[in-house]
N, C-alpha and C positions, 0 to 999 in steps of 0.2 A: 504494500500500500504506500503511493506515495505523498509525502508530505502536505502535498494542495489539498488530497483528501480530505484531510485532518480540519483543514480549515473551518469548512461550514459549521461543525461541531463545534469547533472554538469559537468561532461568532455566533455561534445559539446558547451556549455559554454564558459566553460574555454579556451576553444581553441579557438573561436571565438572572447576572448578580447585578447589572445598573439595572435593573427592576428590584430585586430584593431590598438593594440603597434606598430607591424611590421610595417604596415601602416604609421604610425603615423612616423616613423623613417624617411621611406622609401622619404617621401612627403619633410620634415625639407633638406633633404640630397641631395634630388633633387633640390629641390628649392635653397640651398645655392651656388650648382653646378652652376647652369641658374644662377646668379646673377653675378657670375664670368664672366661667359663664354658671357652672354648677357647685351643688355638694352633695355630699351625703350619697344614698343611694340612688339617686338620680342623675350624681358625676359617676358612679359603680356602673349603674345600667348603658351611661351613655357610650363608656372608654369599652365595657363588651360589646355592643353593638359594631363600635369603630373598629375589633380586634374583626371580627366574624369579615366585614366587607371588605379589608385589608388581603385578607388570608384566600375571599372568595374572587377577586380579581385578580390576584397574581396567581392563580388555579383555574379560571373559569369554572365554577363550583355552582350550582344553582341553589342549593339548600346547605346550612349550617348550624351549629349551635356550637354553645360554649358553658363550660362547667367551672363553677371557681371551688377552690376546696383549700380547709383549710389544714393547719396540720398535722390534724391526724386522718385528713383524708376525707371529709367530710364535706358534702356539698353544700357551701352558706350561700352562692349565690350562678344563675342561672339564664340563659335566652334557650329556648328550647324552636327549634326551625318551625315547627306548629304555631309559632304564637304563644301569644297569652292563653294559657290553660288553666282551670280552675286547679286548686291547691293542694288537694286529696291527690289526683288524676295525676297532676306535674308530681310530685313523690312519687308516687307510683313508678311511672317511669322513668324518673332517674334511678331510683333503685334498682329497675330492671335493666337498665344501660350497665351502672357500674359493676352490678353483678354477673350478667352472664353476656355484655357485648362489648362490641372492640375498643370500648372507654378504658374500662374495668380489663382490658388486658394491656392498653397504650401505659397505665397508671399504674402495674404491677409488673412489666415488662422495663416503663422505662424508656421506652425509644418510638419512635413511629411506625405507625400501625396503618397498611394497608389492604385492600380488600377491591382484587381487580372484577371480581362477580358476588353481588352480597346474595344470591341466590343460591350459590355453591360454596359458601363460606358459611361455618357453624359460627363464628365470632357476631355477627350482624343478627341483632336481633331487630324482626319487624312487628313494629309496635303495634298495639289496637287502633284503628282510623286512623292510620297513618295517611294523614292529606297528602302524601308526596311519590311519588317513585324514586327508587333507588336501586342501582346498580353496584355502581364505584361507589369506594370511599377512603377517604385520609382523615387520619385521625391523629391530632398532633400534639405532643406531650408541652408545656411550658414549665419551664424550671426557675423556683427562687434558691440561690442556694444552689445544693444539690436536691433538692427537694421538687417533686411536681405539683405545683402551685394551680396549673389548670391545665384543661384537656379542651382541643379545639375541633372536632368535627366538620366534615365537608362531604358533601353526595353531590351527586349528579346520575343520571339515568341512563346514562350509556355504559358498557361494558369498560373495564381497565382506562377510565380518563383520565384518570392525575397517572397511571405507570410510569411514562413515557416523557413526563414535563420535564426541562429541561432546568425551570423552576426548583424541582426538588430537592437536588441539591443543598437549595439555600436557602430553604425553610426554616431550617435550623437557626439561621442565623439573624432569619427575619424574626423566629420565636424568643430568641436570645433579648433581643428588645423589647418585645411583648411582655418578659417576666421583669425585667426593670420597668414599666409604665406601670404594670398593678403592683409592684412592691412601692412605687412611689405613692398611687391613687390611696392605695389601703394607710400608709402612715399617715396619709395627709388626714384620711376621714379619723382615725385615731387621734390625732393630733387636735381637730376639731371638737372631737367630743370629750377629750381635757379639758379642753380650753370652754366651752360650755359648765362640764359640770365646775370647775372654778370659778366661772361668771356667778351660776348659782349660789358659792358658797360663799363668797364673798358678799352678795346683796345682802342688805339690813336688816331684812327680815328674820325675826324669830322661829326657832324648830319648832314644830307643833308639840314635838316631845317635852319643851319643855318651854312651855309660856309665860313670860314676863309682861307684869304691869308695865303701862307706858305712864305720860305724867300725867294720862288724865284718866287713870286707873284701868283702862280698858286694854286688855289682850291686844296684843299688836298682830297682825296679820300681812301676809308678803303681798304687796299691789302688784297689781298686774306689769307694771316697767319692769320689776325686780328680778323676775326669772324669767330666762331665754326657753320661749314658745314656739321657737322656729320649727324645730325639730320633729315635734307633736303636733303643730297643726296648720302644716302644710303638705295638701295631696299632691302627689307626684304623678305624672302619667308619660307615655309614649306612646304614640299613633302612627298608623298609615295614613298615606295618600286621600284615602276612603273612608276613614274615622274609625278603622276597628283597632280594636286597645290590644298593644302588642306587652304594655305593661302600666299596673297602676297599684300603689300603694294602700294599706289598707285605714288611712285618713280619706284621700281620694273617693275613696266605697261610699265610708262614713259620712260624708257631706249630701249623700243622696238618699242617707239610710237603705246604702244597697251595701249587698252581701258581695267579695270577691268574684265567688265563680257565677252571680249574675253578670255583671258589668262582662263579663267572657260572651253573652250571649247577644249584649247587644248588637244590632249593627253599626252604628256609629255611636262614638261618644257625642256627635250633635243631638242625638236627643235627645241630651242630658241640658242642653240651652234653651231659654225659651224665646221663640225666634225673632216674637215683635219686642223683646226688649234685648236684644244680645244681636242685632243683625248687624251693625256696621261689626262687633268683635267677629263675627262669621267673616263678615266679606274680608277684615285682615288673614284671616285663617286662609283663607281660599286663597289670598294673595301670597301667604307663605308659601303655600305649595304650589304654587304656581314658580316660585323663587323670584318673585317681584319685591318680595323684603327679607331679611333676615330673619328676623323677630319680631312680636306683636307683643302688646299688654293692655287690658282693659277689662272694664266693669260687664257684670251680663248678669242674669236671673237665672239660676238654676232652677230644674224641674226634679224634685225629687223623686221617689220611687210612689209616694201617697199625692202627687199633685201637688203638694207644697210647693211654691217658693224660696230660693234662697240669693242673696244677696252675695255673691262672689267676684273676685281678681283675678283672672287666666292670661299666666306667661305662658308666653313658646318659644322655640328658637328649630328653626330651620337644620335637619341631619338628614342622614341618605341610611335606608332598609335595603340592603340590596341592587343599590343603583336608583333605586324611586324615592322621591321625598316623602319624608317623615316629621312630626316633630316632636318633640320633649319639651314637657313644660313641668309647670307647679301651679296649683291653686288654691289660693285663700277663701275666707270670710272675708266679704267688705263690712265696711263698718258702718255704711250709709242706711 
């Protein structure tokens, strides 16, 4: 074989680690974006999403999930390629991934794990109403540490599609990055909720354990300034294109007196707006995804689950599901 041979190979290569770089940009830029713009598990939710489309483009992968675990292995946080799933159901099946499917052996192995036919492969396990087809799959381990901190899943419906990628390679190395972005994401929300419960402990306010007269004899009680409410009563959500809840918090629920795995049935989270008082906040929504603004924020009337009325704030900010716009927000009580 002579040496010009070699060539195209080396420039399909090559191309494939200035793709993994790009990647690699792509993720740091994102994630320091969501860091600003988020917290809590709403920056968690957002920096998965970013890992999952990262990983599905430099693959062409059409379906994904991602499993976060912490250290003793235990799944604390999740995107499952179905969507938002009610919360019985989603255990369910992570349970049955990590125990009898190529998660649970990417994660006890140690290294990447593929699957050129999931028909002919005992590792793939096919879920109940699995909305998808699947063939291939890559399943790919992230390390903090020596430790695997999460497992990234990838299908697509044709036979052996990632075998053959020239990408593969350098997966590794794009993952490499991936486990410093959630070693960073996780100290930071850690970091926050110090710095929270010390806001708390420092306010003026009296323990209830043990109450002191104030000077005008009366039990003193902590005002509503004194302790940081952030945390507790603001719903978080994420959505499609199309308003179906790909994930929402259980304050989010609570603001409607609806149950988790209702809000899973909805069709859109717009029917949770009532429309003659929240329409110009619709028509910014529309223009988010449309990617005519970034962001949107504004006043609207919830419709609860009984008819009620509620008086609410809904942020968004403009991300990508797959290549389709999405957006991620949070919602308050207004106070009007």
């Amino acid at each position: 074989m002579s040496p010009n041979s070699d060539r195209p190979v080396a420039a399909q290569h090559l191309k494939a680690l200035q793709r993994a770089i790009a990647a690699q940009n792509e993720l740091i830029s994102s994630a320091y974006a969501t860091q600003r713009a988020a917290r809590g598990q709403l920056m968690l939710k957002s920096i998965l999403l970013e890992i999952i489309q990262v990983f599905s483009r430099l693959t062409a992968a059409e379906e994904g999930s991602v499993f976060l675990l912490d250290d003793e292995g235990v799944v604390i946080e999740s995107i499952l390629a179905r969507g938002a799933t009610m919360r019985e159901l989603k255990r369910n099946l992570i349970g049955q991934v990590l125990d009898q499917g190529l998660a649970g052996w990417v994660v006890k192995r140690r290294r990447l794990g593929i699957i050129d036919d999931a028909d002919a492969d005992d590792r793939w396990v096919t879920l109940a109403y699995q909305p998808y087809q699947v063939r291939s799959v890559l399943c790919i381990p992230i390390f903090k540490a020596k430790q695997v901190c999460a497992v990234v899943t990838l299908m697509h419906p044709d036979v052996a599609h990632f075998s053959h990628l020239a990408i593969l390679r350098y997966v590794d190395v794009v993952a490499s990055v991936v486990g410093l972005v959630l070693d960073n994401v996780q100290q930071k929300m850690e970091l926050a909720e110090v710095n929270d419960l010390q806001a708390i402990g420092s306010s003026e306010s009296v323990p209830i354990s043990d109450p002191s007269p104030n000077s005008s004899g009366e039990s003193s009680s902590p005002s509503p300034g004194t302790v940081n409410t952030e945390l507790t009563e603001t719903g978080v959500y994420i959505i499609t294109g199309e308003g179906k809840f790909l994930y929402a918090n259980p304050r989010f629920a609570h603001f409607f007196d609806y149950r988790l795995e209702d809000l899973v049935t909805l069709d859109s989270m717009f029917e949770l707006i009532c429309p003659d008082r929240g329409d110009r906040l619709l028509q910014d929504i529309k223009r988010c995804l449309n990617r005519e603004i970034r962001s949107f924020s504004g006043s609207c009337e919830g419709r609860g689950k009984h008819g009620n009325t509620i008086p609410l704030i809904l942020e968004g900010n403009l991300t990508r599901f797959y290549g389709k716009p999405a957006i991620v927000g949070t919602l308050q009580r207004s106070n009007l």
